[in-house]
C-alpha positions, 0 to 999 in steps of 0.5 A: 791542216786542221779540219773542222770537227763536223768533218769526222761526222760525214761518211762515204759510200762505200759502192765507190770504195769497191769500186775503185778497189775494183779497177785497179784489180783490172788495171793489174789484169783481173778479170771483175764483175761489177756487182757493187755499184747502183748503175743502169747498164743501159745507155741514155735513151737516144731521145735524151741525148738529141735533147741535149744536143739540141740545147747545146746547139741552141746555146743553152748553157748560161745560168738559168733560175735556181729552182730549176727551168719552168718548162721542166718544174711543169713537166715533173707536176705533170707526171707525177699527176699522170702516174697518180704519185702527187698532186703538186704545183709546178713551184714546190719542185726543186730540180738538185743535181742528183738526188742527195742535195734533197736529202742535204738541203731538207736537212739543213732547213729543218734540223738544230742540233741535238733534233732526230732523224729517223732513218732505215738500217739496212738503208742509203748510207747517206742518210745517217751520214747527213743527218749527223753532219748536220748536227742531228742525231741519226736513229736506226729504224731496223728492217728485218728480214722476217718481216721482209724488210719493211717498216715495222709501225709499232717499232717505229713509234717506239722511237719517235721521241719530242726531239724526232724532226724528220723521219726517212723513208725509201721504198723501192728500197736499197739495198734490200729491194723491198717495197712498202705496203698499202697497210704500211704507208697508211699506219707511217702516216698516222704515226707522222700526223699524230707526232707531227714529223715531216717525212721525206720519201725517197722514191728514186726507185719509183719506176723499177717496181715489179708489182706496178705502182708502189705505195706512198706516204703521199697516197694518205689525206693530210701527207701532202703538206709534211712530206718531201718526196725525193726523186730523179732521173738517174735510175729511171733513165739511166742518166747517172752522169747528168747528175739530175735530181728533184724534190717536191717540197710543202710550200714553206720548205721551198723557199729555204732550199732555193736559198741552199741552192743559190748559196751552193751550186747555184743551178743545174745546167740548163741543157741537161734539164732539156733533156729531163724534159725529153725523158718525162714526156718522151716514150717510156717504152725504155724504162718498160724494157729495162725494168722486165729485163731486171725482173728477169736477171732478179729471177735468175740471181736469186734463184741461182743465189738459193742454190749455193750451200750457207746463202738464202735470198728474199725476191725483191719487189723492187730496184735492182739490188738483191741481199742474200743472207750469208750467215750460213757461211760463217764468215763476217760479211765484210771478209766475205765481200773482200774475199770475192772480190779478190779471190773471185773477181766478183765486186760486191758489198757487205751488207754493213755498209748500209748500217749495222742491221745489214751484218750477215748479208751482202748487197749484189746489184743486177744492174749488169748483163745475164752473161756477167751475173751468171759468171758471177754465180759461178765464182760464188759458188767455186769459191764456197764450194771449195770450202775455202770459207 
């Protein structure tokens, strides 16, 4: 069978490659610790799950309107009123399943081939991926680590060009952890206003900042009407599986993305838009509870990181991801990644995977319990230790 062009143009993630490489090390009896995948370890909280069964009792579970269920688009203007992020009418919400349709229908309403999408590198690899599928052209904007991982606004404007359409950005970031500042997204949205770019904001992160609220591009006058915020519930509420994403889209995007939505999934099943319901208005004790818990095993992962020979870590301000810096070792990322993996049962990923500036570091999650991570300091530091590297 012959595939179309455009496919050799898509790319993977690579946390569900290790993943799977992963367990089939435990089903031959290896004991692994999962570093590689982005994924709470907590359960949904309980008041979202009862919504949910409360709606399938209820019957919920025919087609509903694509956009999304009015009481849920209501609740997501409400909140992100109330925690100061966006001023926007219940109608510019999208409710997607999962956050990468966002990224996907943005792209395909607005992109012609040969058009630029700037996007972070490190960064989510799909951004690149996307952006190509789509017929444009995917520009790497680096973050560096001496300037902590953050956009740097004079080597952005650098870039643009008259073909730029979109420009990415993503803070909490991933894989670094990084969080933009106040000077950051002021000097981004002057860049965006004067070259005229639409930029989406990829805020899925948004409730795991360390240092209270993060800084966004939609905090800065004339932003509201040339930016696409991306967020969801899957991080937040630990509800990866419900597959629950939204976009906030400036009112002449709104109607093309519903069209993409009709002509793709059509809708997100009702009972789970309940229970995101339930997780905006409910307590948020929850999600206060998970993020200290992560601040804590960030505190212990880095520190414990810094302590072995060849690695230096930056403390992240955000998310739930580290990314040391293991040049000091003298092995190629990728082979290090493997290494530990096979040799130490510690699942984690180079930091290649998320972009050609992410050579000589690796991208450890901490979304996984203090007892897991230590033992997985442990193998890391035996395995170095024993200059086997």
């Amino acid at each position: 069978m012959r595939l179309a062009n455009r496919m050799s143009r898509l790319g993977t993630e690579s946390a569900f490659e290790v993943l799977g490489k992963a367990v089939a090390l435990e089903r031959a009896g290896r004991r692994v610790v999962h570093l590689e995948i982005g994924e709470p370890d907590f359960g949904t909280p309980p008041h979202v799950v009862a919504a949910v069964e409360r709606a399938l009792e209820d019957g919920l579970t025919k087609y509903v309107p694509s956009p999304g269920i009015p009481e849920l688009r209501e609740a997501v203007a409400a909140h992100l009123r109330s925690r100061g992020r966006a001023t926007a009418s219940p109608e510019q919400v999208v409710i997607t399943p999962g956050g990468k349709p966002v990224l996907f229908f943005t792209m395909l309403a607005l992109c012609e081939p040969g058009d630029e999408v700037i996007y972070p590198d490190p960064g989510f690899p799909m951004y690149a991926s996307i952006a190509d599928f789509t017929g444009a052209r995917p520009v790497p904007l680096p973050l560096r680590e001496e300037n902590d991982f953050r956009v740097d606004p004079e080597e952005l404007a650098g870039l643009v060009t008259d073909r730029t359409k979109l420009l990415i950005l993503n803070s909490p970031q991933n894989p670094c952890g990084s969080v933009l500042t106040t000077e950051d997204v002021e000097a981004v949205a002057r860049i965006a206003i004067e070259r005229d770019l639409v930029v989406l904001t990829d805020e899925i992160y948004s409730s795991l900042s360390y240092s209270g609220r993060c800084p966004s591009v939609l905090d800065v006058d004339g932003m509201a009407e040339r930016t696409v915020l991306l967020d969801g519930w899957s991080k937040t509420f630990a509800m990866t599986g419900f597959r629950l994403g939204y976009g906030v889209f400036p009112p002449a995007l709104v109607e093309p993305v519903t069209r993409l939505m009709v002509n793709s999934v059509s809708c997100v099943p009702a009972f789970n838009q309940h229970g995101a319901v339930a997780a905006l208005e409910g307590p948020w004790d929850v999600v206060d509870q998970m993020r200290e818990e992560f601040r804590v095993r960030r505190d212990l992962l880095v520190d414990g990181l810094n302590k072995i020979k060849g690695i230096s870590c930056l403390t992240p301000g955000g998310a739930f991801y580290a990314f040391p810096n293991v040049r000091g070792l003298g092995l190629p990322c990728e082979v290090l990644a493997d290494r530990l993996l096979t040799e130490a049962g510690v699942a984690c990923l180079p930091g290649t995977a998320f972009g050609a500036q992410g050579d000589g570091y690796l991208r450890l999650s901490y979304a996984n319990s203090r007892g897991n991570r230590r033992e997985a300091l442990s193998a890391i530091d035996d395995l170095v230790s024993r200059a086997v590297i």
